[in-house]
C-alpha positions in Angstrom: 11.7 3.7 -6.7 13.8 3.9 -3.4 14.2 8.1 -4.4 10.7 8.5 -5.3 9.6 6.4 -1.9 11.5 7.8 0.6 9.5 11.1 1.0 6.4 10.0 0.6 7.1 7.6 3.6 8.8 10.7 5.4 6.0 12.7 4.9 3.4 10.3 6.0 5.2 9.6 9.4 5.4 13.7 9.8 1.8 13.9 9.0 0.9 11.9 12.4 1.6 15.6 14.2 2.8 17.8 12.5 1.3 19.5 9.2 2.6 18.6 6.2 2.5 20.3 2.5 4.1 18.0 -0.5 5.2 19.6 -3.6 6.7 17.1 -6.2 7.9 18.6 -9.9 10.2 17.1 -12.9 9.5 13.3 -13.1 7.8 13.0 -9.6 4.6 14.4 -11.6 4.0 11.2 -13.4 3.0 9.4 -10.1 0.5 11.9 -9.2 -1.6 11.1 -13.2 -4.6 9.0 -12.9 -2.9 6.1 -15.5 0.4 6.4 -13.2 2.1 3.1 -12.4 3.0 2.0 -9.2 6.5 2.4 -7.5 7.1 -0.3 -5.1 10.7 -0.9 -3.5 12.0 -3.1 -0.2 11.0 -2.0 3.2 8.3 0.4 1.8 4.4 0.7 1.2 4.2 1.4 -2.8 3.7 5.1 -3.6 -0.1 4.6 -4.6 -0.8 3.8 -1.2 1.5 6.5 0.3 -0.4 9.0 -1.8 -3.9 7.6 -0.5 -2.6 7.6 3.1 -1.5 11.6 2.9 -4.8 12.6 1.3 -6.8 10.8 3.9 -5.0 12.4 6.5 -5.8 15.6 4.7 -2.4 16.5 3.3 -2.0 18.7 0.4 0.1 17.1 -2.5 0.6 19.1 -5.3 2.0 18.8 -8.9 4.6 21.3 -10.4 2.1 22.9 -13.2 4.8 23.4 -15.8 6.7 19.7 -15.4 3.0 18.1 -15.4 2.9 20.0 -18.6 6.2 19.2 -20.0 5.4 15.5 -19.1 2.3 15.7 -21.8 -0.2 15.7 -18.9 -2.8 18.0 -18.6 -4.1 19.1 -14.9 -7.7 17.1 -15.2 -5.3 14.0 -15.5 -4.2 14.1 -12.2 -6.0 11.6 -9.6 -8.1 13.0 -7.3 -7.3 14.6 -4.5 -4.3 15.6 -5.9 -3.6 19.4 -6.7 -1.9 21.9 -8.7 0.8 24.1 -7.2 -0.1 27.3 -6.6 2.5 30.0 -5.3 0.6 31.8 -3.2 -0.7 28.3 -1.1 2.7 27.2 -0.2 4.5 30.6 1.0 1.3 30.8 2.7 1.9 27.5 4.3 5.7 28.4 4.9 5.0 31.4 5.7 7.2 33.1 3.1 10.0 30.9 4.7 11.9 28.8 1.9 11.8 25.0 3.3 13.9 22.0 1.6 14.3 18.1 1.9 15.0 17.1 -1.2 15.5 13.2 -2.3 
């Protein structure tokens, strides 16, 4: 839970002022799925409500097509509000730059 946790929580505190784009593939997918159960860990808000907070603060989050695929989840089984990846969105948003914080 703590590794799954961490960035959500990072990425809601950077969304107070600065924009914010978040891209989760291989078994981060499986949080995103309407039936997903809940991560909850020590010092941290669970990831259902770190999901809600970025979408109400108008955050894209997007799922990895192919893992949410390889998981056996299909893209009309993600919750709403939540997105699939698309190439051309995020180097659009990083402007072609390659960007990584990895947990």
């Amino acid at each position: 839970p703590h590794r799954a946790l961490m960035p959500l929580k990072m990425a809601t505190l950077m969304a107070e002022d600065k924009d914010v784009l978040v891209y989760m593939d291989i078994e981060a997918v499986k949080l995103l799925v309407k039936d997903a159960r809940d991560l909850s860990h020590a010092n941290f808000e669970s990831a259902h409500t770190y999901i809600r907070m970025l979408l109400e603060k108008n955050v894209g989050v997007y799922a990895c097509p192919t893992c949410l695929e390889a998981a056996g989840y299909q893209p009309e089984d993600l919750m709403e509000g939540i997105q699939l990846a698309q190439k051309d969105k995020f180097f659009s948003f990083t402007k072609g730059r390659i960007l990584t914080l990895d947990y």
